[in-house]
VEXDORO-879927 format. One record per residue: residue number from 1; x, y, z of N, C-alpha, C, O in turn. Coordinates in steps of 0.001 Angstrom, whole numbers. Atoms other than C-alpha are relative to their C-alpha. Last residue first. Layout:
<kolke NUM <X Y Z> <X Y Z> <X Y Z> <X Y Z>>;
...
***
This chain:
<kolke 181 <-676 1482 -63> <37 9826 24033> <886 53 904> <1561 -942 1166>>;
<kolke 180 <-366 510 -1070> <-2319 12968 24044> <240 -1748 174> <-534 -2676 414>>;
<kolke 179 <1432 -317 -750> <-1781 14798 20827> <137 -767 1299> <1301 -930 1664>>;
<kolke 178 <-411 1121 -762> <1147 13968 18581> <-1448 -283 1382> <-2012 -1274 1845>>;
<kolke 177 <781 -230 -1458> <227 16479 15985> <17 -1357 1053> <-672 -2324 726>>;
<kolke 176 <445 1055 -156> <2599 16786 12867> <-509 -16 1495> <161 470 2406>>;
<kolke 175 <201 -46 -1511> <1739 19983 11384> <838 -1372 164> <1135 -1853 -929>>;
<kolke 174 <1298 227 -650> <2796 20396 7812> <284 -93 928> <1469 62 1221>>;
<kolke 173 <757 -858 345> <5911 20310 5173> <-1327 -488 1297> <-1649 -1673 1380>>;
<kolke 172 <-316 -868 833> <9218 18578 5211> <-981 914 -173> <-616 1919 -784>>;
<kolke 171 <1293 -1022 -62> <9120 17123 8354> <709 825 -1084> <1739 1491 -985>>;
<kolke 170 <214 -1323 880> <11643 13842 7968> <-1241 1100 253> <-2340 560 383>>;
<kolke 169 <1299 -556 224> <12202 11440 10691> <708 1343 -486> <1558 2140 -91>>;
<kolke 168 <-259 -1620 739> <15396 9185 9823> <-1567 265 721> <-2342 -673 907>>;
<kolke 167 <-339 -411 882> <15539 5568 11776> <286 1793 -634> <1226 2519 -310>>;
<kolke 166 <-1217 96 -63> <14563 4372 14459> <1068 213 -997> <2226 -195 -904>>;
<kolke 165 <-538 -19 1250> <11168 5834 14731> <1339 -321 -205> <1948 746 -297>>;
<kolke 164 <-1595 -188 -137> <9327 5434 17575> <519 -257 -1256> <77 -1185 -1933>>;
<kolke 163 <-792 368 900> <5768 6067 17905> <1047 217 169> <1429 1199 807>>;
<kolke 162 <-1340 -354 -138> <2977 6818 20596> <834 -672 -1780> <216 -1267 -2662>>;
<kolke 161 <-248 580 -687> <-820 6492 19281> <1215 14 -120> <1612 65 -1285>>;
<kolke 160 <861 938 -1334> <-3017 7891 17379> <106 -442 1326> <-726 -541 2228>>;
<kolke 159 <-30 1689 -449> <-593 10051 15346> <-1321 -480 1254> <-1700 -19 2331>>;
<kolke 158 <140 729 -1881> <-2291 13021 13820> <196 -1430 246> <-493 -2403 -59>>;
<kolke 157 <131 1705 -80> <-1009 14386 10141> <-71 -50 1841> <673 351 2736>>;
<kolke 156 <-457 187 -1589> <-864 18074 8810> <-769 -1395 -130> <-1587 -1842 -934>>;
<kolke 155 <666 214 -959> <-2254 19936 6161> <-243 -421 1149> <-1038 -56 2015>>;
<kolke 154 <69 -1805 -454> <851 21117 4226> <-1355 35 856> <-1492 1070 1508>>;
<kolke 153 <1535 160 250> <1616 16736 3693> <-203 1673 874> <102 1855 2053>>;
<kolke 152 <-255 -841 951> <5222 15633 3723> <-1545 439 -785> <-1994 104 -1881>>;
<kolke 151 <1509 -348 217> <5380 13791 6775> <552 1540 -1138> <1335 2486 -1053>>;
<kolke 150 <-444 -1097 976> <8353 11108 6459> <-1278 897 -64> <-2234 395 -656>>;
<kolke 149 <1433 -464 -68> <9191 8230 8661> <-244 1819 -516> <459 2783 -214>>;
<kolke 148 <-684 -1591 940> <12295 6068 8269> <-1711 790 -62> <-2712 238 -520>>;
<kolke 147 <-977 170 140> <12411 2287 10281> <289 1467 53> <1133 2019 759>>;
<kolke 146 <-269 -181 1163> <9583 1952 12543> <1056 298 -759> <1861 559 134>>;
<kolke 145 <-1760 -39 245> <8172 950 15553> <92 268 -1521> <-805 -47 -2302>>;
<kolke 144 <-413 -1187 -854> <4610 1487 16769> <1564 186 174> <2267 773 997>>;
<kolke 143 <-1107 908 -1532> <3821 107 14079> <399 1456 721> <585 2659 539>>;
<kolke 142 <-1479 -218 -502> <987 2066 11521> <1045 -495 944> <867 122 1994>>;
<kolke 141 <-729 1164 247> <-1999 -69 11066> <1641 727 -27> <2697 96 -24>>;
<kolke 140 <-674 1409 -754> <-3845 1559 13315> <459 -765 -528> <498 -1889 -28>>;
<kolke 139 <885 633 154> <-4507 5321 11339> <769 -1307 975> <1932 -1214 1370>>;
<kolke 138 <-705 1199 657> <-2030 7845 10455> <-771 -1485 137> <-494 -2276 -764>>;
<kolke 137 <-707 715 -1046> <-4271 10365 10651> <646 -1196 -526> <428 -1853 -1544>>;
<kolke 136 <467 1684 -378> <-4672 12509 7888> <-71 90 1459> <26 1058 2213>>;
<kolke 135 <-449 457 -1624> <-5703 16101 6808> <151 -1339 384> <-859 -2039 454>>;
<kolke 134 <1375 -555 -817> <-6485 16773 2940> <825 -353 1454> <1987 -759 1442>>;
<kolke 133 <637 -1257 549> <-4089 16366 74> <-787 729 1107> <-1120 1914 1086>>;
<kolke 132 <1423 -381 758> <-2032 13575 1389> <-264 1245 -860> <589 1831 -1526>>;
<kolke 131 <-61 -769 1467> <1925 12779 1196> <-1389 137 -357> <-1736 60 -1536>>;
<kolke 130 <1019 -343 -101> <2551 10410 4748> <34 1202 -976> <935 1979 -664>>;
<kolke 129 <264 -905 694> <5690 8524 3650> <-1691 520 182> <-2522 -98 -483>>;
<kolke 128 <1061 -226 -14> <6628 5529 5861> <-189 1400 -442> <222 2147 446>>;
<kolke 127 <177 -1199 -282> <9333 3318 5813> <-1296 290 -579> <-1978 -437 -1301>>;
<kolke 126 <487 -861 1219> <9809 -390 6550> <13 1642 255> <250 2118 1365>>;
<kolke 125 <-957 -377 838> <11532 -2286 8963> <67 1032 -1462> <885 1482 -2264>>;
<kolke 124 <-1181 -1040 -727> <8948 -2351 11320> <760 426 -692> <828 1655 -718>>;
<kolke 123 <-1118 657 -833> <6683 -4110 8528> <999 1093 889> <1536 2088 402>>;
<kolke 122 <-730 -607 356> <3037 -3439 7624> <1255 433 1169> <1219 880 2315>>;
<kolke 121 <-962 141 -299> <1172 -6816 6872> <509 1533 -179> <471 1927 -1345>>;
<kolke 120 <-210 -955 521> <-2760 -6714 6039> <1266 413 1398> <1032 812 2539>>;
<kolke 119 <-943 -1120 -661> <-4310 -9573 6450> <423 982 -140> <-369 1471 -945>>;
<kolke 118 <-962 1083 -649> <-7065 -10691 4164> <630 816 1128> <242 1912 1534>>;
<kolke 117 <733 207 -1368> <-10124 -8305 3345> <922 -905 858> <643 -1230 2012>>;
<kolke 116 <237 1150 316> <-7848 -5780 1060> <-828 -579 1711> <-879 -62 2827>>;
<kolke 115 <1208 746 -1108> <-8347 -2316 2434> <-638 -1451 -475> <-1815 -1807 -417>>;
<kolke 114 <-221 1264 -119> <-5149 -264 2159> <-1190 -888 170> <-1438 -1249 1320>>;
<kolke 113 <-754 384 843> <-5399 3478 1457> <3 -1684 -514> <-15 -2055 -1688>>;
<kolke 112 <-1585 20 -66> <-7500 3621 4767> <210 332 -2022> <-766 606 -2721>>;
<kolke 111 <-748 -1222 94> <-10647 2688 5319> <1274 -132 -474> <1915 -1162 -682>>;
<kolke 110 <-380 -617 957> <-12906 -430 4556> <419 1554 -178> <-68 2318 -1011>>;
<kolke 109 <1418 -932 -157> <-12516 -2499 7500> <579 1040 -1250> <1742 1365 -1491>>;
<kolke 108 <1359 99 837> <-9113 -3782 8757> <-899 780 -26> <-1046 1711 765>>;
<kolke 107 <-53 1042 174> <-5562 -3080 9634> <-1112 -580 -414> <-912 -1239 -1434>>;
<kolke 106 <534 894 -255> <-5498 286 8217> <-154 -1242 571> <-630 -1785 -426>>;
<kolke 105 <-45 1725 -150> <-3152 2668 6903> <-977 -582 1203> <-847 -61 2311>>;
<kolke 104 <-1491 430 -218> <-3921 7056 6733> <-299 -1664 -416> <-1313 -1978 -1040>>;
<kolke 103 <-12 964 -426> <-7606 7837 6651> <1309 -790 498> <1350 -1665 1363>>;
<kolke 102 <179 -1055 -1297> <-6741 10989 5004> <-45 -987 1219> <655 -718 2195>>;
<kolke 101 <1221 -20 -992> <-5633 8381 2583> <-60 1359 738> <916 2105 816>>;
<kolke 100 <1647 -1107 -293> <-2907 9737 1117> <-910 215 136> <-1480 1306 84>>;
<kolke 99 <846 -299 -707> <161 7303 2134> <-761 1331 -122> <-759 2228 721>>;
<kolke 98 <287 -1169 -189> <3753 6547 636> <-1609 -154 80> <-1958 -1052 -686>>;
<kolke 97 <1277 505 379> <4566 2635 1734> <-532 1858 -119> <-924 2337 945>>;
<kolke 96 <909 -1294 -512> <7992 2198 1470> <-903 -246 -145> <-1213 -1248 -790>>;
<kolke 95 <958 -777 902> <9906 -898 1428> <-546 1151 579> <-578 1458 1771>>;
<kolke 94 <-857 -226 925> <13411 -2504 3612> <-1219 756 -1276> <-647 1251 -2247>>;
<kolke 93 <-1348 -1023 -756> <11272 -4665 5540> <833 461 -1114> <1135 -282 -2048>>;
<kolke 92 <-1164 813 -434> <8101 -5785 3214> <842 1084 935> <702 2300 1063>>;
<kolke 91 <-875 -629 198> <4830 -4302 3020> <1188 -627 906> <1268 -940 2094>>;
<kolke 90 <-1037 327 -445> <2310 -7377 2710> <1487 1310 -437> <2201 1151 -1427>>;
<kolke 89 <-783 -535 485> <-1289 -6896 1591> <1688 121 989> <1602 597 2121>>;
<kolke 88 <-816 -557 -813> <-3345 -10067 1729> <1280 1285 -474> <2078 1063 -1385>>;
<kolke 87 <-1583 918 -351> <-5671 -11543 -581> <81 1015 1003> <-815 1778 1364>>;
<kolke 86 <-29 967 -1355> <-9909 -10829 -958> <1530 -898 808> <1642 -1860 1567>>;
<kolke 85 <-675 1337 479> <-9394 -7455 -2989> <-218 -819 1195> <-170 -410 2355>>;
<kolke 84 <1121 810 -903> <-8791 -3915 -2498> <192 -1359 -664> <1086 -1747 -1416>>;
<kolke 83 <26 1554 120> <-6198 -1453 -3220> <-792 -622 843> <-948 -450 2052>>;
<kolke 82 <311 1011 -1242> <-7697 2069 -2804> <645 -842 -216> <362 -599 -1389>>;
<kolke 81 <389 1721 506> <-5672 5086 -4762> <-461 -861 1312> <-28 -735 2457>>;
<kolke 80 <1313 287 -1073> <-5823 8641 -2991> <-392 -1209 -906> <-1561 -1463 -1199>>;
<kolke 79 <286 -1233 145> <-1619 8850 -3692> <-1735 -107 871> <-1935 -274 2074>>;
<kolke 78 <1854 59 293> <-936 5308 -3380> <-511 1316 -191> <-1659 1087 -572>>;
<kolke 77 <750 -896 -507> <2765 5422 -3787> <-1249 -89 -574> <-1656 -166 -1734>>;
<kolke 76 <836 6 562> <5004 2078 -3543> <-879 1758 15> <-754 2267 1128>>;
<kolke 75 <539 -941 -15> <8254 2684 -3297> <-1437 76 -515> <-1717 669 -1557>>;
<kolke 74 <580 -760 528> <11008 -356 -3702> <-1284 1092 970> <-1310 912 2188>>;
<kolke 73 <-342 -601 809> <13472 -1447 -2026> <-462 827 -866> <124 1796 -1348>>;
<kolke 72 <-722 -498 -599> <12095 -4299 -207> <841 881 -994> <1398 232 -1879>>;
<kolke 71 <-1197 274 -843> <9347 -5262 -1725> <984 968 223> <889 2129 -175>>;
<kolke 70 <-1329 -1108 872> <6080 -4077 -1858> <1235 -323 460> <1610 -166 1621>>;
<kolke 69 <-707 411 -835> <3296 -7525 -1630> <912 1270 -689> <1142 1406 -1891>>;
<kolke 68 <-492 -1141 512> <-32 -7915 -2727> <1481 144 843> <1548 -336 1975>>;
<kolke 67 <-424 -473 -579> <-2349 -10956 -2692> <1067 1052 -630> <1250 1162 -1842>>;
<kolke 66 <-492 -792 705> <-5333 -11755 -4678> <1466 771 841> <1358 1997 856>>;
<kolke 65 <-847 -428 -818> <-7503 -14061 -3565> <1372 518 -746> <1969 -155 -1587>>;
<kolke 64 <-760 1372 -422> <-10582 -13584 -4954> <924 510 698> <958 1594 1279>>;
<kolke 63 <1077 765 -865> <-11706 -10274 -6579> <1227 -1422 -39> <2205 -1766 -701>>;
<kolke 62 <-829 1528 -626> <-9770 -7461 -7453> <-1180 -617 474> <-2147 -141 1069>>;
<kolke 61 <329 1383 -1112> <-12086 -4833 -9600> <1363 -1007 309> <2069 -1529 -554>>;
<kolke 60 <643 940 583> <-10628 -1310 -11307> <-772 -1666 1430> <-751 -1868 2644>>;
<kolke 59 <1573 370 447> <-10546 1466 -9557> <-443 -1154 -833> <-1615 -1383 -1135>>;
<kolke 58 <530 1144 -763> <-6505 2070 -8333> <-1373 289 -959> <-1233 1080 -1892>>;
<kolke 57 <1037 -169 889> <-3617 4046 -9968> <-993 -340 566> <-523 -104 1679>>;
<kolke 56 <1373 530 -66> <-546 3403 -7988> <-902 540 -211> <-959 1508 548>>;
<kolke 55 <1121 -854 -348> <2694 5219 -8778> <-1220 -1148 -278> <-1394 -1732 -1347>>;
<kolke 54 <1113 316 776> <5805 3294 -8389> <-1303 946 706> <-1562 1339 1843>>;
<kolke 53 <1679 -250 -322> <9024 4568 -6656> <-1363 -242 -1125> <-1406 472 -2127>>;
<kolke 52 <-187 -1315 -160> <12941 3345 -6664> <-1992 -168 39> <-2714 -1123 329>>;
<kolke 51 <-630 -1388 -1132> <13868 231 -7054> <-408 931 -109> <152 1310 -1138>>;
<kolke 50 <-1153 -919 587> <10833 -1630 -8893> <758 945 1180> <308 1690 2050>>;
<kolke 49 <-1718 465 -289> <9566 -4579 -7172> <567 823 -912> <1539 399 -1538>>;
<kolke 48 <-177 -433 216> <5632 -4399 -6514> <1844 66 -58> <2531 -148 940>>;
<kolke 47 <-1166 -343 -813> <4778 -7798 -6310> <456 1171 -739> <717 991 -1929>>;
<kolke 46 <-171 -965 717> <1242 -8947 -7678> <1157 578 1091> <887 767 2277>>;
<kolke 45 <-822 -862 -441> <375 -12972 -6557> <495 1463 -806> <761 1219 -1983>>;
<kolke 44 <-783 -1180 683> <-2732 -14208 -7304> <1214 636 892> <1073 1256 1946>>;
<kolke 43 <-56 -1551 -237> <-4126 -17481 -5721> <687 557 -517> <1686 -68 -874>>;
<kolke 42 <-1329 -543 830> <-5303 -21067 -6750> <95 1187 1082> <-671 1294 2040>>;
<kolke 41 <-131 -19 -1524> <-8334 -23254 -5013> <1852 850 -242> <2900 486 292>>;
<kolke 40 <-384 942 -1094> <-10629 -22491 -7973> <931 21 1486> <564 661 2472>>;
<kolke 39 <1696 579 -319> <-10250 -18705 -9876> <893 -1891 600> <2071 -2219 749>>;
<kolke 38 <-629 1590 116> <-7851 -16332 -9787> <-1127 -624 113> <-2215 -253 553>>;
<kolke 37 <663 1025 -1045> <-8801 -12537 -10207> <788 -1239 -173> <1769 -1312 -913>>;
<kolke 36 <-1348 619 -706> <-7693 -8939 -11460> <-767 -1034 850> <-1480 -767 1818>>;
<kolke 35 <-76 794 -943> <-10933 -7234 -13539> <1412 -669 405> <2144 -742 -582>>;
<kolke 34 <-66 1191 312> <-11525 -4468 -15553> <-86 -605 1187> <-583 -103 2195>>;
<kolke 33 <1392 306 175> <-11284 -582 -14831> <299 -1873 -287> <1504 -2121 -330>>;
<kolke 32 <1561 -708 -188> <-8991 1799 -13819> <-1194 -557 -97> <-2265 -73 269>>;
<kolke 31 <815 371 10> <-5801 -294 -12475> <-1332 525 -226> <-2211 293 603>>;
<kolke 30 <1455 -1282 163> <-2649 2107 -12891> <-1392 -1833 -994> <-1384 -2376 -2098>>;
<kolke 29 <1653 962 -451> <285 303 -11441> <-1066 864 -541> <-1357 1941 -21>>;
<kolke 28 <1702 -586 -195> <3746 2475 -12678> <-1073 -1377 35> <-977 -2362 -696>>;
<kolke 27 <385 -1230 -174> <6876 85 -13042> <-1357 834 377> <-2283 232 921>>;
<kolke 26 <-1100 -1151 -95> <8755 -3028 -12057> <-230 1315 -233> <552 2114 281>>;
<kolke 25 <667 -1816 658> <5666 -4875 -11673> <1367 591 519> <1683 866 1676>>;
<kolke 24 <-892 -1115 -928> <6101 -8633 -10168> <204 1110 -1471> <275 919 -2685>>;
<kolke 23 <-106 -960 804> <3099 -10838 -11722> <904 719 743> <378 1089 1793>>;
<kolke 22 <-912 -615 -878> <2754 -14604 -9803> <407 1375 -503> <1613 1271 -280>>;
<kolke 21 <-402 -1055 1096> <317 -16743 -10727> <682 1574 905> <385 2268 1878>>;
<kolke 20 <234 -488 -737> <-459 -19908 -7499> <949 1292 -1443> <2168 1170 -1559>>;
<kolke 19 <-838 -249 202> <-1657 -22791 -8933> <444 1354 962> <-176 1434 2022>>;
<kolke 18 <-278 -79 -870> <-4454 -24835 -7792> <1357 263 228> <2056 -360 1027>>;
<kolke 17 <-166 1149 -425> <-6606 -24583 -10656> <627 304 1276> <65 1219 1878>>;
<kolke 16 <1083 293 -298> <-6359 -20830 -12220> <402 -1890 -71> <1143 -2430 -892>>;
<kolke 15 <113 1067 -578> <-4050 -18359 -11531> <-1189 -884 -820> <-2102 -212 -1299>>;
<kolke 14 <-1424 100 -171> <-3639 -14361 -12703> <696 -1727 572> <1878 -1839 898>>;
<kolke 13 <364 1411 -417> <-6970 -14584 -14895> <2122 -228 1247> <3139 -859 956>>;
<kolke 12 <-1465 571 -546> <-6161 -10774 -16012> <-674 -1028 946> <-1381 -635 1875>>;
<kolke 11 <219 1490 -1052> <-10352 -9884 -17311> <1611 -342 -59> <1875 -741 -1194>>;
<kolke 10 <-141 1505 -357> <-11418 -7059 -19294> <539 -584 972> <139 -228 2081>>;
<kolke 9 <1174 393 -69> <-10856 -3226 -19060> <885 -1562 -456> <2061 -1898 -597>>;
<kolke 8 <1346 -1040 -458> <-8599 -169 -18324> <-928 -1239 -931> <-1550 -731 -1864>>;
<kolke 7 <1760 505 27> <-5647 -2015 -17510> <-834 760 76> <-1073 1433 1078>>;
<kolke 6 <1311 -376 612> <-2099 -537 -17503> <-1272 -881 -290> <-1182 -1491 -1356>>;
<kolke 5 <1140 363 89> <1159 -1626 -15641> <-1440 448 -377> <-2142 493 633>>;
<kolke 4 <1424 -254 -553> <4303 -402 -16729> <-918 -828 188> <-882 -1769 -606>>;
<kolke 3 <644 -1225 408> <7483 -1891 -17143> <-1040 874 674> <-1084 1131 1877>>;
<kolke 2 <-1007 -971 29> <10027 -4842 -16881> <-742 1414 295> <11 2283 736>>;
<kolke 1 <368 -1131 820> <6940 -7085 -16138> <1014 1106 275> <919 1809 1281>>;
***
């Protein structure tokens, strides 16, 4: 899909038998309403793969297995979008993952930005854009390594837990509170 993504109702079958449907999204994601599923022993693949930055939408239903994946290069931003769903979400090396949970990233349980029930992959090599509205933390699925790390949020962000950044750290706006690590 050269383009956008839009759904505000019915049914995207992205699989069905024991195939495995594969949708890569070169532009905007905006899921408000319908359904995203596979059915039998199949699964969904949805690959975010435009260079530069996509805006995520979120409310409609994922069900099944449904996996998710931002590649390398591209920009996903969730703003206060959920992705959910029974696949796996997979931020590649070389992707962003911008972040406005308050909740920050996740590895499981239904917080975060992120809260498919599969794994939930987010890669050293990656960067990291914290861009809420309200106060985060960055939450436990952040590494404690990282490539490029970016707090751009006038309320301020609390790490959990130490971090190294080998890459760029940006403070363009807000606290960032390191607290006792």
């Amino acid at each position: 899909l050269a383009g956008n993504f839009t759904m505000s109702g019915g049914v995207l079958r992205l699989s069905e038998g024991s195939g495995i449907g594969t949708m890569n999204v070169s532009g905007d994601f905006s899921h408000t309403s319908g359904t995203i599923t596979e059915t039998s022993t199949g699964s969904g693949a949805i690959k975010f793969a435009k260079v530069g930055t996509q805006i995520f939408t979120g409310g409609g239903t994922v069900q099944n297995s449904i996996n998710f994946t931002v590649n390398s290069g591209s920009t996903l931003q969730m703003g206060t979008g959920i992705l959910t769903g029974g696949g796996t979400f997979t931020l590649a090396s070389g992707g962003t993952l911008g972040i406005g949970s308050a909740a920050g990233i996740t590895t499981t349980g239904a917080t975060g930005n992120i809260q498919v029930t599969g794994t939930r992959s987010y890669n050293t090599g990656a960067d990291y854009i914290y861009n809420g509205t309200a106060a985060q933390v960055a939450g436990n699925g952040l590494p404690a390594t990282i490539r490029n790390f970016t707090l751009d949020n006038s309320l301020g962000l609390t790490l959990p837990s130490a971090l190294t950044v080998s890459g760029s750290l940006l403070l363009s706006q807000g606290t960032l509170s390191i607290g006792n690590l």
